[in-house]
C-alpha positions as CSV (number, residue, x, y, z in Angstrom):
1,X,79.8,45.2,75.1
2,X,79.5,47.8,72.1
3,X,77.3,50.9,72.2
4,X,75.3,51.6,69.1
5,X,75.2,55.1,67.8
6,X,72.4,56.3,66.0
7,X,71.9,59.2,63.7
8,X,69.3,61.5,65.1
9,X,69.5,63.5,62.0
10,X,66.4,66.2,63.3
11,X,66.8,69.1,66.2
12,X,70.1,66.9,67.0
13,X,74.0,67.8,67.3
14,X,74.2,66.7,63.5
15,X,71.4,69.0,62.6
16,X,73.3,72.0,64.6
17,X,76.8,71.3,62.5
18,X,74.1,72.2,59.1
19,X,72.9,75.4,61.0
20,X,76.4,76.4,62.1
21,X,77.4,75.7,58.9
22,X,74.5,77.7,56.6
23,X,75.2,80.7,59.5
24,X,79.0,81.1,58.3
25,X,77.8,81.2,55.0
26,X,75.3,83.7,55.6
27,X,78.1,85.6,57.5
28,X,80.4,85.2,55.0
29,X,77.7,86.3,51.9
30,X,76.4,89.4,54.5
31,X,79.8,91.0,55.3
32,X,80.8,90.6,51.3
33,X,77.6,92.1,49.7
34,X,75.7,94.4,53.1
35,X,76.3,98.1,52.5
36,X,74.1,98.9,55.3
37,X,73.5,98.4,59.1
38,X,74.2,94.7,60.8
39,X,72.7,94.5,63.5
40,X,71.4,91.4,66.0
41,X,67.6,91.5,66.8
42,X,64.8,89.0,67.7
43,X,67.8,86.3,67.8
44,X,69.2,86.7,63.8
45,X,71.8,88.5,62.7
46,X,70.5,91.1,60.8
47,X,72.0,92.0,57.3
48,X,70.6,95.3,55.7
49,X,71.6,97.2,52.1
50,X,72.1,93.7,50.4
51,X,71.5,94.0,46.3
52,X,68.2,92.4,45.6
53,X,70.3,89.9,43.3
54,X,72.0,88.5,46.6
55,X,68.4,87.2,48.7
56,X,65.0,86.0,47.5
57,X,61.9,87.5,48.0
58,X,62.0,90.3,50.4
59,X,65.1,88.7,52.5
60,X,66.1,85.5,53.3
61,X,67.5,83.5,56.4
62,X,70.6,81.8,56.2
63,X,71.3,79.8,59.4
64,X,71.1,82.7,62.1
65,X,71.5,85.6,59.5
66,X,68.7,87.2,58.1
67,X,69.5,88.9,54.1
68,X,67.9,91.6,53.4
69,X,67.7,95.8,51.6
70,X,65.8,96.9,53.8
71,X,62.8,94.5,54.6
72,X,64.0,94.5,58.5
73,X,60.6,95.2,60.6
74,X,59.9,93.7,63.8
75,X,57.3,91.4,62.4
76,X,59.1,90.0,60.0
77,X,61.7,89.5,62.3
78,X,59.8,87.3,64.2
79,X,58.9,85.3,60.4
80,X,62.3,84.9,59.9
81,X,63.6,83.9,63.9
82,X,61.0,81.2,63.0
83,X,63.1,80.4,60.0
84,X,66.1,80.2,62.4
85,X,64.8,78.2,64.3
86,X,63.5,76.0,61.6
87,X,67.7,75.7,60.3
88,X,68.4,74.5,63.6
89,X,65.8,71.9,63.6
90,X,66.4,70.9,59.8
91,X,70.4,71.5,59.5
92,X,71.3,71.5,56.1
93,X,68.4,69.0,55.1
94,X,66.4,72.4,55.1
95,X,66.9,74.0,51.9
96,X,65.7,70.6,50.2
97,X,62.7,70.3,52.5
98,X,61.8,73.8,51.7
99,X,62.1,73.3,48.0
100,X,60.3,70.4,48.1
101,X,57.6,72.1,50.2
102,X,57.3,74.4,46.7
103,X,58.0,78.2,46.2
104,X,54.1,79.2,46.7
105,X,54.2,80.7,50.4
106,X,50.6,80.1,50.4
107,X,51.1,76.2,50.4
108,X,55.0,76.2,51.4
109,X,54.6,74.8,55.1
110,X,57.7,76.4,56.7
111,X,55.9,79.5,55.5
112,X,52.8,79.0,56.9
113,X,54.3,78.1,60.1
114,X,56.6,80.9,59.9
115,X,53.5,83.0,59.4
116,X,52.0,84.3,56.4
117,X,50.8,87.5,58.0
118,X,54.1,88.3,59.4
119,X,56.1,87.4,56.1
120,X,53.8,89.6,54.1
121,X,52.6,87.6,51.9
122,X,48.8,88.0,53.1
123,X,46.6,90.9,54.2
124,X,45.0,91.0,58.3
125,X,41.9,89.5,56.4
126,X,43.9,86.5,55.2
127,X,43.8,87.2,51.4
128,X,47.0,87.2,49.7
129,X,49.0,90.2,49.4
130,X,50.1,88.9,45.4
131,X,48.1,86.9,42.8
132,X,49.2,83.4,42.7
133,X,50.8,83.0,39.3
134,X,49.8,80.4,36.8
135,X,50.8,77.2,36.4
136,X,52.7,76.0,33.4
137,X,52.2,72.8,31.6
């Protein structure tokens, strides 16, 4: 009798291997470029001092390390353990998802179920902390 194996490719052992994986990078990119504090809070490990040439936005997560200068407040922490959390889900099919989902956080999904709020990138009263930018044709 043989015993089929199927891929579960979401919030599965395979998906874990793409989150181990994007968290050694992350490790690996945070010890090279972080001339400030490390630190582990809400969950991520947290990498502070990082040139703004080596993260995008105000910080970015990377498996279970979070990117950032200085952009390391408890709210945003709780963004970003989101994003973590999202990378174990996703595995490495995450950065494509995300892309796909588009780079305004005001329609990006993993965003807004991150948090807008919390990521800064609206006000308490729900209006956006920076004009959207045009489109180009």
């Amino acid at each position: 009798m043989s015993r089929v194996v199927r891929l579960q490719p979401l919030d599965s052992w395979f998906s874990r291997i793409g989150f181990w994986w994007a968290t050694l990078v992350g490790l690996v990119w945070g010890f090279v470029w972080s001339t400030g504090r490390i630190e582990v809070r809400q969950g991520l490990i947290v990498f502070t001092g990082m040139p703004k040439w080596t993260f995008g936005r105000g910080g970015s997560c990377v498996g279970a390390c979070y990117l950032t200068d200085r952009n390391a407040g408890e709210r945003v922490l709780g963004h970003e353990a989101v994003h973590k959390r999202q990378w174990q889900r996703y595995g490495m099919l995450f950065p494509l998802l995300y892309l796909m989902a588009g780079r305004d956080p005001l329609r990006n999904r993993f965003e807004i179920e991150a948090g807008l709020e919390a990521g800064g990138y609206v006000r308490a009263d729900g209006s956006p902390r920076h004009p959207a930018r045009p489109r180009r044709r």
